[in-house]
Backbone bond lengths (Angstrom), bond angles and torsions (degrees), N, CA, C in turn:
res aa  C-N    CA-C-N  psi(-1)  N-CA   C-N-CA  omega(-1)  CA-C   N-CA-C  phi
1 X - - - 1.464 - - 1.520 110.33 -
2 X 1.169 125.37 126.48 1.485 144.54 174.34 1.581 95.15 -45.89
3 X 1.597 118.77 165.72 1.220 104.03 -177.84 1.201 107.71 -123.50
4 X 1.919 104.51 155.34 1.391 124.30 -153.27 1.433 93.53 -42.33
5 X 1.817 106.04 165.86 1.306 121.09 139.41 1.684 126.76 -79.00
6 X 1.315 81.70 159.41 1.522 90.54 -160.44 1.616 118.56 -81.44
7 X 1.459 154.52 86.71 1.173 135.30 -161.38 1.653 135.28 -140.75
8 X 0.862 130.27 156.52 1.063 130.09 -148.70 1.939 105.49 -128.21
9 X 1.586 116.62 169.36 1.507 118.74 -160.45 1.606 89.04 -136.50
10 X 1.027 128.55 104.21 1.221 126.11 151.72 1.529 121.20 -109.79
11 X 1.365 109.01 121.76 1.258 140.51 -156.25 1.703 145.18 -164.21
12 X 1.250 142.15 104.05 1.380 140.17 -143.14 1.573 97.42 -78.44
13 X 1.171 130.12 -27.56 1.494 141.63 -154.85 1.509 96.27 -114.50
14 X 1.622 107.88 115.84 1.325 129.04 151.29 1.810 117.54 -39.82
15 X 1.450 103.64 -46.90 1.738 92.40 175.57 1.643 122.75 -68.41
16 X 1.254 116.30 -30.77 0.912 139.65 -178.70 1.902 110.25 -52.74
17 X 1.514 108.11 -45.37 1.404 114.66 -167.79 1.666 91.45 -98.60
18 X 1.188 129.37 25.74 1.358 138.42 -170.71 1.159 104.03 -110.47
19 X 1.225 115.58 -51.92 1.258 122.90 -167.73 1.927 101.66 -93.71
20 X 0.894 115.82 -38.41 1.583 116.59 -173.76 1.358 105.33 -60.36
21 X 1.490 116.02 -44.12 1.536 142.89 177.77 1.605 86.94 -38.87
22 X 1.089 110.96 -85.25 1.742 132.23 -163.56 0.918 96.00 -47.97
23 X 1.287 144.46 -59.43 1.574 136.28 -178.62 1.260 123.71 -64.31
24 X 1.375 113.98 -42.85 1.667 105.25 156.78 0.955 130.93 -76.28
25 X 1.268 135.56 -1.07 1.416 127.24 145.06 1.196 150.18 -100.86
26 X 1.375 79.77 26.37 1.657 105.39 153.55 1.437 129.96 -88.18
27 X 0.965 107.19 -34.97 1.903 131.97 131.70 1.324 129.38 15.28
28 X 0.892 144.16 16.41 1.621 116.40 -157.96 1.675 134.43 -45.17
29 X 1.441 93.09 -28.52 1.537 100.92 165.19 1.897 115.36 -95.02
30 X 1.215 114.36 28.43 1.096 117.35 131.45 1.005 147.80 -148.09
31 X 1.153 132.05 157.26 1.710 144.33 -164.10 1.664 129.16 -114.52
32 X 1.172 95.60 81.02 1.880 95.13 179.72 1.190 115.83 -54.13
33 X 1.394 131.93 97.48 1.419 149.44 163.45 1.569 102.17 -64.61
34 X 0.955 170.16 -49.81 1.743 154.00 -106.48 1.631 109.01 159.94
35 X 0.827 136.51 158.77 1.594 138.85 -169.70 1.776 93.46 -154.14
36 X 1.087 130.40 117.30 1.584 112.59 165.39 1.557 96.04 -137.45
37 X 1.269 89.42 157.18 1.838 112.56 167.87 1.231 145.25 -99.39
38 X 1.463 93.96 4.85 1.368 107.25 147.78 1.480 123.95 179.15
39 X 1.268 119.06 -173.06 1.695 113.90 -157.47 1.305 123.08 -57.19
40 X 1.729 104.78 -25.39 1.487 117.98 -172.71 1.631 103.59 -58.95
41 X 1.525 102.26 -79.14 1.422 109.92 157.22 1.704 130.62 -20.47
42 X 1.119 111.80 -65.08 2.129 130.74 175.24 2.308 77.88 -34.84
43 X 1.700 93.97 -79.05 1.424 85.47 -165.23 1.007 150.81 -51.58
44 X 1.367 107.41 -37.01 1.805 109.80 146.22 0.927 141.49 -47.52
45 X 1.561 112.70 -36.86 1.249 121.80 167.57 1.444 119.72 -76.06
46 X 1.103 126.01 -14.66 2.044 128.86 170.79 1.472 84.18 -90.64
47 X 1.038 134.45 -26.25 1.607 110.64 -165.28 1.900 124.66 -80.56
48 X 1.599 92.99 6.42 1.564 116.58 -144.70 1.463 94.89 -134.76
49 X 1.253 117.55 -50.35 1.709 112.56 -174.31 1.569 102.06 -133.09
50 X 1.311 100.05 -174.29 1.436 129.45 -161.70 2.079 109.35 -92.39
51 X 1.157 115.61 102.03 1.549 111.87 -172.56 1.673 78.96 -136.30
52 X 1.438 98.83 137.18 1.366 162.23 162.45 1.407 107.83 -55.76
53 X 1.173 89.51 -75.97 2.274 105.48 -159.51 1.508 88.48 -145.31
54 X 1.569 121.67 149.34 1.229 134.91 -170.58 1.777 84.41 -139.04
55 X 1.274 125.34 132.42 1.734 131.19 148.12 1.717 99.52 -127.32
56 X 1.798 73.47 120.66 1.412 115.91 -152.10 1.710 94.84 -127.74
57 X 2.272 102.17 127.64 1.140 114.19 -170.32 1.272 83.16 -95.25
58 X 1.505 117.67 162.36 1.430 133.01 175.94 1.230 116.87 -107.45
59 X 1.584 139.78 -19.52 1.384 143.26 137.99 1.326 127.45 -80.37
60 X 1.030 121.69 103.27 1.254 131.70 171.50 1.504 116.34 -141.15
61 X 1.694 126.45 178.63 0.958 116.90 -156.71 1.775 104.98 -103.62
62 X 1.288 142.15 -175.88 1.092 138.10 -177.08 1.384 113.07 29.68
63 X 0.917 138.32 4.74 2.065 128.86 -177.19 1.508 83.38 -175.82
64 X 1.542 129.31 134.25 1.204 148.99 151.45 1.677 100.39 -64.78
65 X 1.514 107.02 162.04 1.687 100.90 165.52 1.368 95.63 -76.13
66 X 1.192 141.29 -36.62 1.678 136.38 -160.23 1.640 107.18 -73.89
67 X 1.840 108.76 -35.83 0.958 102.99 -173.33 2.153 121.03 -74.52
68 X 1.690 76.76 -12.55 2.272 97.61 169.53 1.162 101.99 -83.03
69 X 1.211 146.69 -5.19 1.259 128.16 179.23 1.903 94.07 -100.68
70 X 1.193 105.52 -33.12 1.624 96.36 -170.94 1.595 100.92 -66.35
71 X 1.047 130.10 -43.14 1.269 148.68 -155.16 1.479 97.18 -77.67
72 X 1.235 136.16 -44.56 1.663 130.32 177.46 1.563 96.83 -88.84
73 X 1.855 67.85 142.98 1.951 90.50 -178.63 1.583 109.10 -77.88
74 X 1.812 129.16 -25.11 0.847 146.08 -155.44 1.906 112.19 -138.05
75 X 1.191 128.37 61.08 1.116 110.47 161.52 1.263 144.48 -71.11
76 X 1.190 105.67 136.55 1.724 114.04 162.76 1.525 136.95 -35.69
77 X 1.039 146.48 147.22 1.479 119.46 -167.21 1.851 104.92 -82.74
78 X 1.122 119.55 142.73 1.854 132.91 -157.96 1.697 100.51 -124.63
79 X 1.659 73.36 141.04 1.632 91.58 166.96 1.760 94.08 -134.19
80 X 1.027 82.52 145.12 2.000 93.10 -172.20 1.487 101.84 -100.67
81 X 1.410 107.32 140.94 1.841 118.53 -166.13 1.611 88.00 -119.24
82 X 1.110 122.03 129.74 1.304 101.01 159.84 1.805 109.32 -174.80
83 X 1.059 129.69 170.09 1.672 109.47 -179.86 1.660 93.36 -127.92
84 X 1.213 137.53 23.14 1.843 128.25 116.11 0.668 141.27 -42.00
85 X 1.584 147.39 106.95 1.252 103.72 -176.45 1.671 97.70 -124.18
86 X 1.542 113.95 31.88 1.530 124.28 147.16 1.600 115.60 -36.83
87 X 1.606 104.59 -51.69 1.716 108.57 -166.52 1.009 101.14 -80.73
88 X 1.182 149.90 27.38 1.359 136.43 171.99 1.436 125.06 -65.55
89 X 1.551 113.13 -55.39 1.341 110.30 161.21 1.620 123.97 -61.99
90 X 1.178 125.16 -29.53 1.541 128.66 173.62 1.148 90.22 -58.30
91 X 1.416 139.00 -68.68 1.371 127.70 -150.09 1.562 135.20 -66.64
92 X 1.679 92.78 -16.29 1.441 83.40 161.78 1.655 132.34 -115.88
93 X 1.712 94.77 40.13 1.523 117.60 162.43 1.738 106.62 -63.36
94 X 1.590 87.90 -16.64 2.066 90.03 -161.40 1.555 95.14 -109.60
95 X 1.148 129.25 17.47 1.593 135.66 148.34 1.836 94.31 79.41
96 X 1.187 97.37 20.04 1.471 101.00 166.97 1.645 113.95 -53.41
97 X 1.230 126.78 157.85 1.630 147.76 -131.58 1.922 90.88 -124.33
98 X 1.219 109.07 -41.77 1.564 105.21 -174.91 1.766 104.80 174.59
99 X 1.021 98.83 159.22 1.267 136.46 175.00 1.524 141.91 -61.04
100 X 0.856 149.31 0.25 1.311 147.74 -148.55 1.315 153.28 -62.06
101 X 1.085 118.41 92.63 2.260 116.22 -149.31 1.667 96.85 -95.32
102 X 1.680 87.15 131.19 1.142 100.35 177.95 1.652 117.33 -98.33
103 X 1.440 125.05 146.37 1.614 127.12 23.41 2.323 107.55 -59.94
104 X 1.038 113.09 143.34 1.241 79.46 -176.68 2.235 87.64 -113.69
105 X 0.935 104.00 168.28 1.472 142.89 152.84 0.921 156.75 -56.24
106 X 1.601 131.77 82.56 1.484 113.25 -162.90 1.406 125.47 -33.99
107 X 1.341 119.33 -42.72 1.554 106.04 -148.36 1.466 91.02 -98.63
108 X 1.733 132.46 -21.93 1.505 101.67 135.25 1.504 169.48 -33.28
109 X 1.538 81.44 -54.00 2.090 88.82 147.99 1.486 115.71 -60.81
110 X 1.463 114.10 -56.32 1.435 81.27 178.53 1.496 138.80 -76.55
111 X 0.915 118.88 27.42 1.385 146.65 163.37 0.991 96.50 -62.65
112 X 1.708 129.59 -63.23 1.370 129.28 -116.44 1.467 85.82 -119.05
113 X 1.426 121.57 -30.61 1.631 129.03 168.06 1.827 118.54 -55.11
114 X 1.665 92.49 -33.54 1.537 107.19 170.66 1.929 122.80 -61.72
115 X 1.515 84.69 -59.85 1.563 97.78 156.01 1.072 120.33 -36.10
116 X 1.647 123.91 -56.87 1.419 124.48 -170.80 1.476 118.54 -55.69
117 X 1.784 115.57 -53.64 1.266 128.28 -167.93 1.624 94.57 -82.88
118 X 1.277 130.09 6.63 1.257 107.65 -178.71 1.619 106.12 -98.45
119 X 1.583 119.49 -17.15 1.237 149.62 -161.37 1.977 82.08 -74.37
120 X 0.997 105.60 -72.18 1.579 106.86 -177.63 1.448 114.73 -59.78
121 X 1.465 130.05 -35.08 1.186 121.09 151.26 1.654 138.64 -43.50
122 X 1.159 98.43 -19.86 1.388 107.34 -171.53 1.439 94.68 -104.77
123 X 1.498 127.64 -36.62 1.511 121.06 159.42 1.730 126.91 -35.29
124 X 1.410 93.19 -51.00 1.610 99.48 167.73 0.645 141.67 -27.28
125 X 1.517 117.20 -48.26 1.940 160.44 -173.23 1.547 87.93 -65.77
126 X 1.300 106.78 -43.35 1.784 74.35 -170.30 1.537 114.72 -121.72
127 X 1.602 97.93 56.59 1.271 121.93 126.23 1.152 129.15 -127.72
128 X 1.758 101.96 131.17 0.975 107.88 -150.22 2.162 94.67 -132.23
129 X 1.207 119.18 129.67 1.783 102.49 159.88 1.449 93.65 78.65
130 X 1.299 139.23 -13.67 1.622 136.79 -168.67 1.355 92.65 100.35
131 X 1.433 131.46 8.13 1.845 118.88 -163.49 1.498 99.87 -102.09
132 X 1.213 112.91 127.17 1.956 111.20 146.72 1.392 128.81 -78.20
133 X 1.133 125.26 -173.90 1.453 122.04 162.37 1.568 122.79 -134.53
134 X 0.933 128.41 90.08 1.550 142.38 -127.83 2.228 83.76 -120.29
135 X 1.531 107.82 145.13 1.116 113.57 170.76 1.852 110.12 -113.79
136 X 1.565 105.50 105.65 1.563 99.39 173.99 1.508 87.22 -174.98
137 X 1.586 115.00 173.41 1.496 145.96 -107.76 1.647 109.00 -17.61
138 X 1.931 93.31 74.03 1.430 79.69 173.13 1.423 120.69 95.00
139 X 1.307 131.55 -21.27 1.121 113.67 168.28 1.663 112.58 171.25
140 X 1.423 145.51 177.84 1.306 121.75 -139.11 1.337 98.23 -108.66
141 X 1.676 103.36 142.93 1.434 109.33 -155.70 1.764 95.50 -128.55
142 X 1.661 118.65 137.52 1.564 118.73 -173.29 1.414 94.34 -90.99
143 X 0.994 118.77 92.74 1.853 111.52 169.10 1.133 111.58 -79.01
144 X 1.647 123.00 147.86 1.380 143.54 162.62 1.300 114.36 -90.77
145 X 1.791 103.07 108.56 1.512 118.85 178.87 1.060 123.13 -53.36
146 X 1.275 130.52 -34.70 1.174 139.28 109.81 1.993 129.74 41.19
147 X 0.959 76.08 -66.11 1.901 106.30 178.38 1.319 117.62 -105.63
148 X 1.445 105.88 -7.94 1.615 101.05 174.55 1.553 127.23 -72.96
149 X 1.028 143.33 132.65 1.304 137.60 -149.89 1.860 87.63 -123.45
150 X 0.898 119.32 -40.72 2.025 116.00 -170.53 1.589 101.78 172.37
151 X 1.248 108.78 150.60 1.265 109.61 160.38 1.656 120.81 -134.42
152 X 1.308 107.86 173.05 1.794 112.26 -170.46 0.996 109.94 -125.98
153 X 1.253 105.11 133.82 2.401 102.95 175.43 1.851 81.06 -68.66
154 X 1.626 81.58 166.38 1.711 114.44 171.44 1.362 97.09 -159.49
155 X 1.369 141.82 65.17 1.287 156.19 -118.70 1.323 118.65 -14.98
156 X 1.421 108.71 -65.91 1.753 106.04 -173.00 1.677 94.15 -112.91
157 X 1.212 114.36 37.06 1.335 120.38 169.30 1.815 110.61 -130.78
158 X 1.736 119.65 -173.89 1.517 126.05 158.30 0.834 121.44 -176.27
159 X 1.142 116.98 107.55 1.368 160.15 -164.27 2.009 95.49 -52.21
160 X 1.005 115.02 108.90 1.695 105.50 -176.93 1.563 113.22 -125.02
161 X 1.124 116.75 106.92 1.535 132.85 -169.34 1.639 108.19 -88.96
162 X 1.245 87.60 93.93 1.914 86.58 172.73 1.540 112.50 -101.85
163 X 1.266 129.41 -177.88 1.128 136.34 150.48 1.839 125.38 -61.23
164 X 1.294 88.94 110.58 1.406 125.97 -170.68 1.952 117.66 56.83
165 X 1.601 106.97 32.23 1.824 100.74 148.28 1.991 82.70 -166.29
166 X 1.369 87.68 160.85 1.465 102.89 155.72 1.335 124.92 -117.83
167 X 0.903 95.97 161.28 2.532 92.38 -171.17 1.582 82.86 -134.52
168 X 1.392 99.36 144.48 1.606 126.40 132.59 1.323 136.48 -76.50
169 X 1.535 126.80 92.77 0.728 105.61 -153.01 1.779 108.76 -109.71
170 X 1.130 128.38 154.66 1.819 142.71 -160.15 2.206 86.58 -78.85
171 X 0.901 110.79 74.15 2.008 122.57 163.13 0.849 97.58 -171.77
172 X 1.267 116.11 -170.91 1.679 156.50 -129.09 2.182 90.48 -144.60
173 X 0.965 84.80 161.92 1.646 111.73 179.61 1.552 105.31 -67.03
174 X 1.600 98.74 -66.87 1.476 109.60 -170.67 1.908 100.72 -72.34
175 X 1.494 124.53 -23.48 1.814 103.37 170.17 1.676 82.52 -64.03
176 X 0.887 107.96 -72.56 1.997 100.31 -147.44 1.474 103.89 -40.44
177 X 1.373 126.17 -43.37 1.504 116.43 -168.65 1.831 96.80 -74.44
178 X 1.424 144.76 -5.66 1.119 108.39 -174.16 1.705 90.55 -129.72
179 X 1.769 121.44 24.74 1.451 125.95 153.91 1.803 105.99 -85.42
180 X 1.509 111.65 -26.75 1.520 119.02 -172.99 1.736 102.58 -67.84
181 X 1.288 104.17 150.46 1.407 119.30 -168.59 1.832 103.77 -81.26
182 X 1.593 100.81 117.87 1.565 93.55 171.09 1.040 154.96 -51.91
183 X 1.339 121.45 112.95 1.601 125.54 -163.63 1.388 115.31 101.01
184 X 0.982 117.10 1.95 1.835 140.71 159.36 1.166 123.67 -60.83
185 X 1.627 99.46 -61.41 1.392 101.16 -166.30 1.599 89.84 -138.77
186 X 1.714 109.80 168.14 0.790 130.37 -157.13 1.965 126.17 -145.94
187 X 1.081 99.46 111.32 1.717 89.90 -176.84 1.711 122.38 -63.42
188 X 0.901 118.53 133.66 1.613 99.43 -167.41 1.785 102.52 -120.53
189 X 1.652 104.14 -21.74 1.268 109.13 -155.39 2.267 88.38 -162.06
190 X 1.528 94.16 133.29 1.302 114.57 -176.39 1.759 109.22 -30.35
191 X 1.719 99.66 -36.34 1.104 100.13 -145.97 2.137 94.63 -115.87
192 X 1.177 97.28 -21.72 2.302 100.44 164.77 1.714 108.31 -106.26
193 X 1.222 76.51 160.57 1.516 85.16 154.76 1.608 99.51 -137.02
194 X 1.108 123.58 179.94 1.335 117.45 -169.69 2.066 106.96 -152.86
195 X 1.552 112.13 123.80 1.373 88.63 171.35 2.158 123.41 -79.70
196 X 1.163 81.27 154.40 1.583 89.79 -163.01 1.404 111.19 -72.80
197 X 1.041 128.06 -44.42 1.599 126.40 163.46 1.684 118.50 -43.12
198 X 1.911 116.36 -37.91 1.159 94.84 176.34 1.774 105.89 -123.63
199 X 1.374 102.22 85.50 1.289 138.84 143.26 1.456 133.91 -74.13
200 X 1.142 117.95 102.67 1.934 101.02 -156.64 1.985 73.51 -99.02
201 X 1.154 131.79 -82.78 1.275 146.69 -145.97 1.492 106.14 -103.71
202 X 1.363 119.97 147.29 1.027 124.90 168.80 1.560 108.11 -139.61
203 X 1.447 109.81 101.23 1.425 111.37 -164.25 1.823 82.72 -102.23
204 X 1.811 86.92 178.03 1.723 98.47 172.77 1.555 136.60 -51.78
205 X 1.039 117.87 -24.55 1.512 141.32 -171.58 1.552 113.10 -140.66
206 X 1.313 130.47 16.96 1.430 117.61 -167.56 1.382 85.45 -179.68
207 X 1.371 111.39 157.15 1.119 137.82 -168.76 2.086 105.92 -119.18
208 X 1.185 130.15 140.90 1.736 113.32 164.85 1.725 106.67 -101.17
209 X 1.122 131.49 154.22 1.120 112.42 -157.29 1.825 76.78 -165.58
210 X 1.637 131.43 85.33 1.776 113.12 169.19 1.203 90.50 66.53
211 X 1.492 117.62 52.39 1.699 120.38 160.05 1.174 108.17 47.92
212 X 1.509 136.47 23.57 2.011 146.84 159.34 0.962 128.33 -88.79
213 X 1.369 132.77 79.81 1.747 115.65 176.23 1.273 108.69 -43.41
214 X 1.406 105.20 146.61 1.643 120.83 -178.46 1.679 95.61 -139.41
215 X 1.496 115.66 132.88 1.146 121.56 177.97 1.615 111.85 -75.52
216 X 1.272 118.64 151.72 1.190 128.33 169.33 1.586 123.10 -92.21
217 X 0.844 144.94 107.50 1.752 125.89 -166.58 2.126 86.40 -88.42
218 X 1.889 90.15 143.93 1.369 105.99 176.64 1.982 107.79 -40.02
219 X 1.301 123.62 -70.15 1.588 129.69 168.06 1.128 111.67 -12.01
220 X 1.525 102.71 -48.72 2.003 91.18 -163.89 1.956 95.40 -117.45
221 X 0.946 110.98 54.79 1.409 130.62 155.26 1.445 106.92 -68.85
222 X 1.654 100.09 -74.57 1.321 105.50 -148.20 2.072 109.42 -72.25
223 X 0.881 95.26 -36.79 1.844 109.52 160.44 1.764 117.98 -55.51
224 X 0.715 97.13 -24.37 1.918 101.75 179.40 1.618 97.35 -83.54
225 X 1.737 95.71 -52.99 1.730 84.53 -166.88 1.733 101.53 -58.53
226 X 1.250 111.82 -61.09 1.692 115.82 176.94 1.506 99.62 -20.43
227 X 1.215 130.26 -76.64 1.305 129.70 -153.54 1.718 100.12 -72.50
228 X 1.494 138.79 -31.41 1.224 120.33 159.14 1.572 146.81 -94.69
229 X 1.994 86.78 16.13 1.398 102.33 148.49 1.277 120.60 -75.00
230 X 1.097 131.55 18.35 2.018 119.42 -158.88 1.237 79.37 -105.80
């Protein structure tokens, strides 16, 4: 089995992460990493590690969920928890994945779990030949993964270093890491991802990558070594 997604419960209400708890772990393809109670928390914690899927309450106190999605440069893919169901149309100004009114329902979530993995299914599709389709100098370019050597957030941009040019390219970190072909490439650090074949060094804190140190963030330690034990 491919491995779980990664996800997290943000939520002010103890019943709430009770029941989500129980339903995702029933799951096998998913993995509750983090539980927080509110936005302060949600953001530190996406700003630091690797999340998948975020189900995200929309009332809460000090930070709305709507007002955490405005506030990150990079979200996670979202399912909205909430027993409004006023915000419904607002919420998917923020390219949110689904919906969810509480009390909620098993065979609703998995609805909305379906949605999720189908979102990455359809990512797949466009890879195609080893090629992506990346938007930069100007206009849309099929790159060969192939040639990718690592790439860097530049917030709502990524910086992609291949063999012999680099592009800027018009996404986010997390589109490019989940357009990249699985088991290719690898997040090592909030801010690279790195392909795994051209790895020259793997020192304590940094990675060599085309004679480049690349930082490692502590989180994705233990996943790098996994993947360069195989």
């Amino acid at each position: 089995m491919k491995d779980p997604k990664k996800c997290i419960i943000v939520d002010d209400e103890p019943a709430a992460h009770y029941v989500l708890t129980n339903y995702i772990r029933q799951n096998p393809e998913l993995e509750l990493v983090h539980q927080c109670y509110n936005g302060i928390e949600a953001m530190n914690y996406i700003r630091e590690n690797p999340v998948d899927l975020m189900f995200l309450d929309i009332d809460m106190p000090e930070i709305t969920g709507l007002e955490l999605l405005k506030i990150l440069p990079s979200q996670p893919k979202t399912i909205l928890t909430t027993a409004y169901s006023e915000f419904a149309l607002e919420s998917y100004d923020y390219g949110v994945i689904d919906y969810l009114l509480k009390p909620i329902y098993f065979p609703r979530f998995l609805k909305s779990i379906e949605r999720f993995f189908s979102f990455y299914a359809e990512k797949k599709t466009m890879v195609s030949n080893l090629f992506i389709s990346i938007k930069a100098d100007g206009g849309l370019i099929d790159l060969d993964v192939r040639k990718i050597l690592f790439a860097q957030s530049y917030g709502n941009y990524v910086k992609i270093f291949t063999l012999g040019k680099t592009y800027l390219a018009s996404m986010t970190t997390n589109e490019l890491e989940a357009n990249l072909p699985e088991g290719q490439f690898l997040r090592v650090h909030k801010s690279y991802i790195v392909a795994v074949d051209k790895i020259e060094e793997n020192e304590r804190d940094v990675l060599v990558v085309n004679s480049q140190k690349i930082p490692v963030g502590i989180t994705y330690r233990r996943e790098l070594e996994r993947v360069l034990a195989r």
